[in-house]
Structure formats: structure tokens, C-alpha cells
DOTOR-361566 format. One line per 10 residues: number of its first residue (from 1); for each residue x, z, y of C-alpha. Coordinates in nm, 4 decimals, always signed. Last residue first. Example, Ala and Ser with C-alpha at 12.3 -4.5 7.8 and 13.67 -1.06 7.14 Angstrom:
2) +1.3670/+0.7140/-0.1060 | +1.2300/+0.7800/-0.4500 $
END
This chain:
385) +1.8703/-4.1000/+13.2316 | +1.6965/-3.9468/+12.8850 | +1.8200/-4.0969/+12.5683 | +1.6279/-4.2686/+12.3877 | +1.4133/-4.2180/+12.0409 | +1.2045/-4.5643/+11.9878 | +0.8220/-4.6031/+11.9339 | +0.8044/-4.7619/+12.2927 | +0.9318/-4.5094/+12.4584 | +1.0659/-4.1422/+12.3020 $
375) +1.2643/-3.8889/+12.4809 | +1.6467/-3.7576/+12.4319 | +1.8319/-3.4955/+12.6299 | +2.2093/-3.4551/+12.5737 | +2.4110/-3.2325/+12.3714 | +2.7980/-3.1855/+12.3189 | +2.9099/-3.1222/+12.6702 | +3.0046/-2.7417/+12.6409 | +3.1962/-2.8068/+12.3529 | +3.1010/-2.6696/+12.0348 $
365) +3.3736/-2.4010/+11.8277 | +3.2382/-2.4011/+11.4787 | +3.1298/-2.0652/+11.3561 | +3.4072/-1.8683/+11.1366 | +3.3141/-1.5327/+11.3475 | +3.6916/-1.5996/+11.4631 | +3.6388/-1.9038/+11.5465 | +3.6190/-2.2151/+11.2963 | +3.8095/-2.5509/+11.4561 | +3.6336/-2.9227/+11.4157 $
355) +3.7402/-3.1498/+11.6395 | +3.5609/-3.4918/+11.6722 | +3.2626/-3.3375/+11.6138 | +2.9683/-3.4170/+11.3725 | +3.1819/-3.6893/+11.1904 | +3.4899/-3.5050/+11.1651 | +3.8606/-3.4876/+11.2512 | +3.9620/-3.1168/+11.1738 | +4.1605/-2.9664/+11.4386 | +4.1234/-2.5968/+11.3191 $
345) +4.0027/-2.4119/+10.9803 | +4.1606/-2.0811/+10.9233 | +3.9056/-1.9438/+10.7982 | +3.8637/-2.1597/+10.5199 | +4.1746/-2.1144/+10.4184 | +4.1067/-1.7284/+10.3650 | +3.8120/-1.7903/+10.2024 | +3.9489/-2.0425/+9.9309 | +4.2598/-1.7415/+9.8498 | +3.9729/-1.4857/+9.8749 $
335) +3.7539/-1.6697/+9.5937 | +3.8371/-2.0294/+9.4639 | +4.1604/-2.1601/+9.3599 | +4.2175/-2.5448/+9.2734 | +4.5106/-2.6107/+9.4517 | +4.4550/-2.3929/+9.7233 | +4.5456/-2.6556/+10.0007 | +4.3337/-2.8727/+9.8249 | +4.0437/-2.6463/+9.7424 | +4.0777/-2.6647/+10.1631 $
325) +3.9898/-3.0297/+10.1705 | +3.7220/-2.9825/+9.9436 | +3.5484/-2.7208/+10.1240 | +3.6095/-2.9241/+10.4827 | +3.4185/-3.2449/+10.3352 | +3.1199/-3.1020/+10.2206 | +3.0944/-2.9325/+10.5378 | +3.1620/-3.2455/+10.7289 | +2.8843/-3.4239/+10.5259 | +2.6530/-3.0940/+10.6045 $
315) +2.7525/-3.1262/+10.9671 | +2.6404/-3.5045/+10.9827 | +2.3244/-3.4856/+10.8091 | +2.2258/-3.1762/+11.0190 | +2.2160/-3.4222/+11.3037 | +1.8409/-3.5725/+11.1338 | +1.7908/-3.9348/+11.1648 | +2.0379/-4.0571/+10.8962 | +1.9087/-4.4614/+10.8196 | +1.7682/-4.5633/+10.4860 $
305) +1.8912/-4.7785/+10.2282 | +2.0399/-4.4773/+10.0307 | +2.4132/-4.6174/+10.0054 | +2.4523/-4.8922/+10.2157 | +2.2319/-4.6683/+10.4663 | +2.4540/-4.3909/+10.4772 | +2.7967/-4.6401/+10.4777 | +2.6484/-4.7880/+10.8122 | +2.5453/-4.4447/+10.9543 | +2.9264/-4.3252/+10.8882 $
295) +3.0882/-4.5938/+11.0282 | +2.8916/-4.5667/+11.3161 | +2.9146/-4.1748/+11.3844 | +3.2886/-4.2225/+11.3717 | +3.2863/-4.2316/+11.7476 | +3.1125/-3.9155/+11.8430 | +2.7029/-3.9145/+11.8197 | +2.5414/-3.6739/+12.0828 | +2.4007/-3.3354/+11.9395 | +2.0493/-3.3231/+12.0585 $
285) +1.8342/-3.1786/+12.3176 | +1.5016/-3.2142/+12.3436 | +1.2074/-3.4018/+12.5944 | +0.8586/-3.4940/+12.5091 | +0.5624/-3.6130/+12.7167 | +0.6938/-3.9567/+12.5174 | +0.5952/-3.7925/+12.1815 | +0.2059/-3.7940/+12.2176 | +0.2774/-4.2498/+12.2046 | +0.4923/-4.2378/+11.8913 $
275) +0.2403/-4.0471/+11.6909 | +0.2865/-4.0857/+11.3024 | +0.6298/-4.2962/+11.2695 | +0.7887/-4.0282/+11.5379 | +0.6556/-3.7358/+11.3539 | +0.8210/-3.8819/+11.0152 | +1.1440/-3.9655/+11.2122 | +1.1839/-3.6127/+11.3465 | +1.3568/-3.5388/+11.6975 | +1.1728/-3.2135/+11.7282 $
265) +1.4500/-3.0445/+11.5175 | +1.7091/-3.1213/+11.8117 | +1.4920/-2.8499/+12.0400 | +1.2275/-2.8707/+12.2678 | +1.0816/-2.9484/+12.6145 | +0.6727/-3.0433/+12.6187 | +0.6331/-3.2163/+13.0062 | +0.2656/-3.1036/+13.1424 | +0.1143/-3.4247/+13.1543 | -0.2207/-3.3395/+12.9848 $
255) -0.2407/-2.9632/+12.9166 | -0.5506/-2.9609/+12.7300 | -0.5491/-3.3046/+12.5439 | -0.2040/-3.3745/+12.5566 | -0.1368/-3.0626/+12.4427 | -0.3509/-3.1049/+12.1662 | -0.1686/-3.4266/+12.0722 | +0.1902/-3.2433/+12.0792 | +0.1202/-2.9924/+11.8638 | -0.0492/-3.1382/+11.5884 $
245) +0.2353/-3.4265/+11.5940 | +0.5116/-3.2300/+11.6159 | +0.4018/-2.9498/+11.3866 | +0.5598/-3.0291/+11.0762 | +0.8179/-3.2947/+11.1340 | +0.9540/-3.0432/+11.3788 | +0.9377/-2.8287/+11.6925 | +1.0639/-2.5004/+11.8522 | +0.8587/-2.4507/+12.1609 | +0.9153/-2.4866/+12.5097 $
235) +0.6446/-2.5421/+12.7758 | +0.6646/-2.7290/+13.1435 | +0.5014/-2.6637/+13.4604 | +0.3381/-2.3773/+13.3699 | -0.0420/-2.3761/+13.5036 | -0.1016/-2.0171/+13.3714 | -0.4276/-2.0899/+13.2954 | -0.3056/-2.3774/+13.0736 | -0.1246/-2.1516/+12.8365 | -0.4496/-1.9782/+12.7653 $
225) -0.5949/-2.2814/+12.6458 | -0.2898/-2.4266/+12.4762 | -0.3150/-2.0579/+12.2969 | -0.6669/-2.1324/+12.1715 | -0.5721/-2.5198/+12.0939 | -0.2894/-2.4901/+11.8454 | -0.4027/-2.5551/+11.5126 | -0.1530/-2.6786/+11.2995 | +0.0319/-2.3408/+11.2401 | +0.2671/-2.4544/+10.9922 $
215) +0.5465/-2.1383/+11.1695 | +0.3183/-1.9147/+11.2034 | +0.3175/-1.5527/+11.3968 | +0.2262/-1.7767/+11.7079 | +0.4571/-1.5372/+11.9061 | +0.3631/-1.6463/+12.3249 | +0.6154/-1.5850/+12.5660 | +0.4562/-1.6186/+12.9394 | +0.5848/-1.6987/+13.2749 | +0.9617/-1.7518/+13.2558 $
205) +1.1038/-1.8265/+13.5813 | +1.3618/-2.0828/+13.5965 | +1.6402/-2.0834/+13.8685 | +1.9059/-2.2369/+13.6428 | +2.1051/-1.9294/+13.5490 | +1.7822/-1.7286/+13.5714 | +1.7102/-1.8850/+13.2288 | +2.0136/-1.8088/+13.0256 | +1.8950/-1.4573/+12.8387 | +1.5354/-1.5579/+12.7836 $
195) +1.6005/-1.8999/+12.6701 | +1.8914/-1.7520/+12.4554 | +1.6341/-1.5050/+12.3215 | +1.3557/-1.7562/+12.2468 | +1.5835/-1.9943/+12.0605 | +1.7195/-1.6979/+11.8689 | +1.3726/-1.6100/+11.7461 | +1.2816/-1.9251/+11.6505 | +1.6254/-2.0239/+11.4633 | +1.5384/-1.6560/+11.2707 $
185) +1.2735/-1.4425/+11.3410 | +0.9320/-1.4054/+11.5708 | +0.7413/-1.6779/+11.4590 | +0.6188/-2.0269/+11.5747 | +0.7962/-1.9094/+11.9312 | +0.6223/-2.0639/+12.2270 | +0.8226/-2.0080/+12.5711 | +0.5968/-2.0928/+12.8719 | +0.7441/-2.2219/+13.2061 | +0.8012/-2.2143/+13.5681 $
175) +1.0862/-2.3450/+13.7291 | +1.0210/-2.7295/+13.6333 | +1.2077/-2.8309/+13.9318 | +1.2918/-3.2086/+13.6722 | +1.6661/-3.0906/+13.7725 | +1.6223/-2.7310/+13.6900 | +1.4021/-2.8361/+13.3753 | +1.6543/-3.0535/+13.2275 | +1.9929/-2.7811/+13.2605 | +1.6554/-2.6025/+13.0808 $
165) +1.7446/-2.8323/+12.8309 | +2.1066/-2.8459/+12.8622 | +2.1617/-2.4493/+12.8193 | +1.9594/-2.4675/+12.4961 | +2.1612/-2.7094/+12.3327 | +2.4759/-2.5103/+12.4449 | +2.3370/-2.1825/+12.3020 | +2.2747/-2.3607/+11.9770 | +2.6484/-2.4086/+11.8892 | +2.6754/-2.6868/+11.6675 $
155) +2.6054/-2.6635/+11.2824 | +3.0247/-2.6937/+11.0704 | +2.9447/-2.3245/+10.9601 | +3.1522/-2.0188/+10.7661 | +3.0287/-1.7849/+10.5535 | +3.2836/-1.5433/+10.2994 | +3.3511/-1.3090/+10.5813 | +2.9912/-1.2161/+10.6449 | +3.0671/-0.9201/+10.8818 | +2.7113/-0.8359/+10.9878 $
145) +2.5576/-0.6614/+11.2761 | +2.4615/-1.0470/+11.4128 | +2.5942/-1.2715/+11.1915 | +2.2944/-1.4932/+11.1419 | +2.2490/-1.5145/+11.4808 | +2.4878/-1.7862/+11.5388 | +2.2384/-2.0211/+11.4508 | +2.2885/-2.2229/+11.1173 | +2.2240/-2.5818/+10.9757 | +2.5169/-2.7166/+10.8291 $
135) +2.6577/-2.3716/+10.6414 | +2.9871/-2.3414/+10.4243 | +3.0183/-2.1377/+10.2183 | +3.2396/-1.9122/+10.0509 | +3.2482/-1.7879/+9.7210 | +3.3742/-1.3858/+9.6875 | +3.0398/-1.2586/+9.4509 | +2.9602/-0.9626/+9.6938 | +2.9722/-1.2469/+9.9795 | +2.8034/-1.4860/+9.7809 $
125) +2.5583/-1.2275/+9.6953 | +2.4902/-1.0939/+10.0743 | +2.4691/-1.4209/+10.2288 | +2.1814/-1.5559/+9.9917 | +1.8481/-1.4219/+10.2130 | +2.0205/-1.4714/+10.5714 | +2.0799/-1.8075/+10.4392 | +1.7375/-1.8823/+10.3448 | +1.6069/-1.7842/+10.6993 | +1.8123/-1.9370/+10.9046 $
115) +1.7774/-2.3082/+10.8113 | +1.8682/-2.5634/+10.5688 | +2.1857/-2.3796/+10.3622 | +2.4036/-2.4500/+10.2506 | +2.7294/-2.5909/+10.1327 | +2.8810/-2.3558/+9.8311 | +3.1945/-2.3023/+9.7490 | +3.4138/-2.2590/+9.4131 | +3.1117/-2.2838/+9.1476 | +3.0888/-2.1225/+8.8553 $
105) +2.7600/-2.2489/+8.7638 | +2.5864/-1.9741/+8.5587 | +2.7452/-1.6620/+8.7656 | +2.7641/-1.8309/+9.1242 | +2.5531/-2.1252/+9.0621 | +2.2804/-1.9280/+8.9420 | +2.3060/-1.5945/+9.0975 | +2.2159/-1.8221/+9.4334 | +1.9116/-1.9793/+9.2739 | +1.8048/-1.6662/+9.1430 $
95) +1.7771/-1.5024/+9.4671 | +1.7043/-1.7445/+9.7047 | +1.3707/-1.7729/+9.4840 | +1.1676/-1.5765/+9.6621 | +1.2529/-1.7250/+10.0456 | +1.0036/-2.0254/+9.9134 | +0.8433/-2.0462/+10.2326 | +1.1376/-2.1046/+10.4640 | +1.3364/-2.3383/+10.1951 | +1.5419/-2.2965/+9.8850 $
85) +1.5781/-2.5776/+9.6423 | +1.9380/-2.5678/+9.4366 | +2.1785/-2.8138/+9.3572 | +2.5410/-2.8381/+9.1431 | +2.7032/-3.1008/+9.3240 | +3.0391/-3.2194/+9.0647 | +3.3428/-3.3203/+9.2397 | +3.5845/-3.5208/+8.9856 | +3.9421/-3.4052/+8.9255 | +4.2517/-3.5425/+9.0347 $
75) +4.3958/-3.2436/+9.2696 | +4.0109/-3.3240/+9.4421 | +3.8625/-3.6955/+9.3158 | +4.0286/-4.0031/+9.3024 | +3.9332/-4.2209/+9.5560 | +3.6569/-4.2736/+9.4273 | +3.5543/-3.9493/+9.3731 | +3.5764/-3.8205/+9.7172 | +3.3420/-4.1388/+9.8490 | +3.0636/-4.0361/+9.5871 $
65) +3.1157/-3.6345/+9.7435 | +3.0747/-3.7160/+10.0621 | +2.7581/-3.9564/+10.0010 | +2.6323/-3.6265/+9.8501 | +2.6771/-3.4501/+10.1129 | +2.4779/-3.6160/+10.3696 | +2.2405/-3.6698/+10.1138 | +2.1807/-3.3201/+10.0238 | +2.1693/-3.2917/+10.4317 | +1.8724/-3.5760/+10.4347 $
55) +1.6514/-3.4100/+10.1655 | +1.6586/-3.0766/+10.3452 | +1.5689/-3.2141/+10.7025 | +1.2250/-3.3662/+10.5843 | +1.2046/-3.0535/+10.3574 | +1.2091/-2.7945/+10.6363 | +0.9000/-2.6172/+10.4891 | +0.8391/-2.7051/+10.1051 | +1.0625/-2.9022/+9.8375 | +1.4062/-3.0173/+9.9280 $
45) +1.5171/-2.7405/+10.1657 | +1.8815/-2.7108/+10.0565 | +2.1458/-2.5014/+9.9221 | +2.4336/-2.6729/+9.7644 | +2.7103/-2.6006/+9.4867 | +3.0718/-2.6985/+9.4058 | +3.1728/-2.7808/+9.0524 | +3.5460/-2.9312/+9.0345 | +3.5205/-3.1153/+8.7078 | +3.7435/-3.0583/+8.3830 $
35) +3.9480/-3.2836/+8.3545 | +4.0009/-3.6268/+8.1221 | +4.3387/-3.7572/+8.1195 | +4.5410/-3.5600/+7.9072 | +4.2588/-3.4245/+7.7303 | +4.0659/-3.7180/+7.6192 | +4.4269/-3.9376/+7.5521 | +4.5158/-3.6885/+7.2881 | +4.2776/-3.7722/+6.9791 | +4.3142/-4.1222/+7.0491 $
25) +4.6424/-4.1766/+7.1353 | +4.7567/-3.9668/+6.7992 | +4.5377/-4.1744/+6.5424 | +4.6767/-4.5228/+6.7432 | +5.0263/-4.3652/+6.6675 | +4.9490/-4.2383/+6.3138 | +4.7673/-4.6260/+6.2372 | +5.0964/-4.7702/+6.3611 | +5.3242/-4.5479/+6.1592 | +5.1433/-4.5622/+5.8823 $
15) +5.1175/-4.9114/+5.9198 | +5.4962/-4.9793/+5.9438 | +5.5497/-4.7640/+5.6670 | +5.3210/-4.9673/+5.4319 | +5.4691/-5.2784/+5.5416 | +5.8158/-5.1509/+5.4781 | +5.7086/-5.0145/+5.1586 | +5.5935/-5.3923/+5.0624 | +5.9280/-5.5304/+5.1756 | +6.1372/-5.2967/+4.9537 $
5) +5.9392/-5.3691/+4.6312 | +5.9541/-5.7245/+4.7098 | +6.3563/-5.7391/+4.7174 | +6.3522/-5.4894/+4.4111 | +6.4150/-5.1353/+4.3780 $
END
């Protein structure tokens, strides 16, 4: 073998080996560094009843799950939001939209859902189907009789919302009032109760309860009528972006100044865009912001251009942010292993709270001071002196 022979096998070795190693990088490189995404679902109102509230939580999370990813993901895979529309009047398809993302889906967890109702529907498949999740918008109520081991939820303790506003009435001596409950079940129901149940504590008397058996009634004049016979000196009903308005212009018109006290869902954008001026005869409680609230806001509004002004926003961010965390400490694992983590939940620095534990009924544990009363002036939501 000549001089040139030798140099042109070289050359021909060399690129084999080159064109092998370029041939190997590219065929491996997609699965070494490539994984297979973490797929975690959520429940929302985005269509229908609730909606206004429904749209903001699936953003809540959402912007939870862009800032996971950034920084690298969970165990150093991405977080993929699987999504499903469920709201009050569209209870039908709980159902199917649960069975999807636990048997189609595969997801680990679940954050979910807006509302009562729609939970109450979905809580017996997850649980039958071991994937926990993790609720933003929940009354303690929904456990009632039940042990739903696999549900857990970052949404504040209603009771202590309730406790400040008629905390409100007994220092406004409004000891005489109506209760109006759109319908008889769920967040409605509860609200009612724990009225009911905490009322003598603050020297209020409650007059009449009145089941409107509709919760987009928009028509509220015939039981304003009655109401006023009674001369109350203040009424509480469950509000939002709904019914605010209706409501609250036909009770100025029949009931005039009689103060309208309410919960956090009455403190709705929309309805505050719409009829500023009916609003200030209104008082509700709502979760006060912590610290981080802020930095939060700021990095909601880079993101969607719009501010959060719903509180459900913040607990379904935290939720969001408490499954992945635990997948963590799992490393990956889902079912009773995720569950049991879950559970155990305490000191968790979040955006809703400051301190986020789970009980033992795996609701979040809500300081006694963590509502205030807000009002409206001037087309702005303040907080009442």
C-alpha cells in the first residue's frame, strides 16, 4: 500500500467516524434530553355561571406553571395543564371531563374546581381513581359525611369571612336582618347556615330567610317587596358578576339605603365597570392581600395585561404551586404516595397566605384575621374604616 493509498483510507476513516458520531448525537440527543411532560389537570368555570371567576383561576395557574418551566420544570420535566370547563349549570359534563384527564390524560393531580357544586359532582371519581386535588374555591361543606381523602384546598375558611361581616353589622347596630340564599345548596347554602349558626354571637336577630330557588335570578323586585315590610336594617345575599348589578339597583329602588352585606364573590370587576354608583350601599368581606401579593399582581399583568381581581386567583396559583412541589418530594409518583404528601402540607410560604398548613380534613388552616370589609367610592373597591 502506497503513501497515497494510506492517506486516502485515513480520510475515509476519519469521516466515517465523524459522520457515525454526528449519526449517533442525533438519534440519541432526543431521548436523553427530551422528557416526557408532567401532565397535571384543571377544573374551571370558563364557559357559563361563575365564568368571570373561572377564567381568572386558569390564569392564576397557568402563570404558575410558565414560571415552573423556566426554571426548569418539575425533576426536569415540563408541566403540561390539561383543561376542562365545568361550571354550576353545566354539572352534566363533570362526568366526562373528570374520566378524561384521569383515564385519557393521565394526570398526577388535579387543581379545581370553581365552586361547590362541580366539585361535589367530580370528588367521587378522583377519589375512586387515587389523584388528588387540590381545590381554590371550596367551602368546608363539601366534606360534610364524606371522607374525601384524595381533596385537599388552598380557599380560605368561609366561616371567618362570615364572622367579620356580621362583626360589620354589630358595629354599624344593624341587628336585624334578611338572609337571601339564590338556592338552597352548596357556597349558598353554607353561607346561610354559618349566618344562622354565628349570629347571636354578635347580637343579630335574623328576621326572615328567603330561598330564591335561582341562582341568575335577575328579577328581584317581589321578594325586595316583601323584604321591605319587614324593615330589616341590612340584607345578606351571596353576590356576583351575575346578579350584582340587578340586585343591587332594585334594592336601591325599593329598599333605598338599607346597607346590602355580602360575600368576597360580590367584589366583581365586571359589576363594578357596569354600576359603580348601586355598589357603594355595599359591604363584603374579602381575603386581605399578604406581602407577596405585589409581586405577584405585577407578574399577572406582565403576563395577561390585565389586573387579578378575583382572591380565587391567588389560591388556585398556590394550588398549582403546592401539587408540584409535592411531585417533588415523590419524585414523580402520583396516587397514594402524592396523597399522602399532600396531606401533610404545613408552613408553606404562599401568595394567598403567608402560611399555608392542610388540617386534618386537608382544608387550609385561615387565621381568624384574614378578611376585612371592602365598599366601593368613586368607581374604586376600598376598604371599609
Amino acid at each position: 500500500m502506497n503513501k497515497n493509498q494510506k492517506i486516502i483510507i485515513g480520510i475515509i476513516v476519519i469521516i466515517v467516524v465523524v459522520f457515525g458520531y454526528y449519526a449517533y448525537k442525533k438519534s440519541a440527543t432526543p431521548s436523553e434530553t427530551v422528557k416526557e411532560p408532567i401532565k397535571i389537570g384543571g377544573i374551571f368555570a370558563l364557559t357559563g355561571l361563575g365564568a368571570s371567576q373561572g377564567e381568572q383561576e386558569l390564569k392564576g395557574v397557568q402563570l404558575a406553571v410558565k414560571e415552573i418551566n423556566e426554571t426548569g420544570g418539575i425533576l426536569g420535566r415540563p408541566v403540561e395543564l390539561v383543561v376542562g370547563d365545568v361550571s354550576l349549570d353545566k354539572l352534566n359534563v363533570a362526568g366526562s371531563v373528570a374520566h378524561k384527564l384521569v383515564d385519557v390524560d393521565n394526570v398526577l393531580a388535579i387543581v379545581g374546581t370553581t365552586w361547590d357544586e362541580p366539585a361535589q359532582a367530580i370528588l367521587p371519581i378522583i377519589e375512586m381513581a387515587k389523584v388528588p386535588m387540590v381545590g381554590q374555591n371550596q367551602t368546608r361543606m363539601l366534606k360534610n359525611g364524606n371522607s374525601f381523602n384524595y381533596f385537599f384546598s388552598t380557599w380560605y375558611n368561609n366561616e371567618v369571612g362570615i364572622r367579620e361581616i356580621l362583626s360589620y353589622a354589630q358595629k354599624k347596630r344593624l341587628n336585624k336582618v334578611v338572609v337571601i340564599r339564590p338556592i338552597g345548596t352548596g357556597f349558598y347554602q353554607y353561607v346561610s347556615d354559618k349566618i344562622s349558626s354565628n349570629a347571636k354571637d354578635f347580637g343579630i336577630e335574623i328576621i326572615k330567610d328567603i330561598n330564591l330557588n335561582n341562582p341568575v335570578a335577575s328579577d328581584f323586585r317581589t321578594d325586595l317587596a316583601k323584604i321591605k315590610s319587614k324593615k330589616p336594617d341590612a340584607v345578606i345575599i351571596v353576590l356576583n358578576g351575575f346578579t350584582d348589578c340587578p340586585f343591587l339597583k332594585q334594592a336601591g329602588e325599593i329598599l333605598g339605603k338599607v346597607p346590602i352585606l355580602s360575600t368576597e364573590g360580590a367584589g366583581d370587576s365586571y359589576a363594578l365597570s357596569q354600576c359603580p354608583k348601586s355598589m357603594e350601599n355595599l359591604y363584603f368581606s374579602y381575603p386581605k392581600e399578604i406581602n407577596g401579593y405585589t409581586s405577584f399582581a405585577e407578574r399577572y399583568n406582565k403576563t395577561f395585561g390585565v389586573n387579578p381581581s378575583t382572591p380565587s386567583v391567588v389560591t388556585a396559583y398556590d394550588a398549582l404551586k403546592i401539587i408540584t412541589k409535592a411531585i417533588e418530594l415523590t419524585n414523580g409518583e402520583g396516587g397514594e404516595k402524592l396523597q399522602k404528601v399532600l396531606a401533610k402540607t404545613k408552613n408553606y410560604k404562599g401568595v394567598s397566605l403567608s402560611d399555608i398548613s392542610f388540617d386534618d380534613m386537608g382544608f387550609v388552616v385561615t387565621p381568624s384575621d384574614a378578611f376585612e370589609m371592602k365598599t366601593v367610592k368613586d368607581g374604586e373597591f376600598i376598604k371599609v374604616q
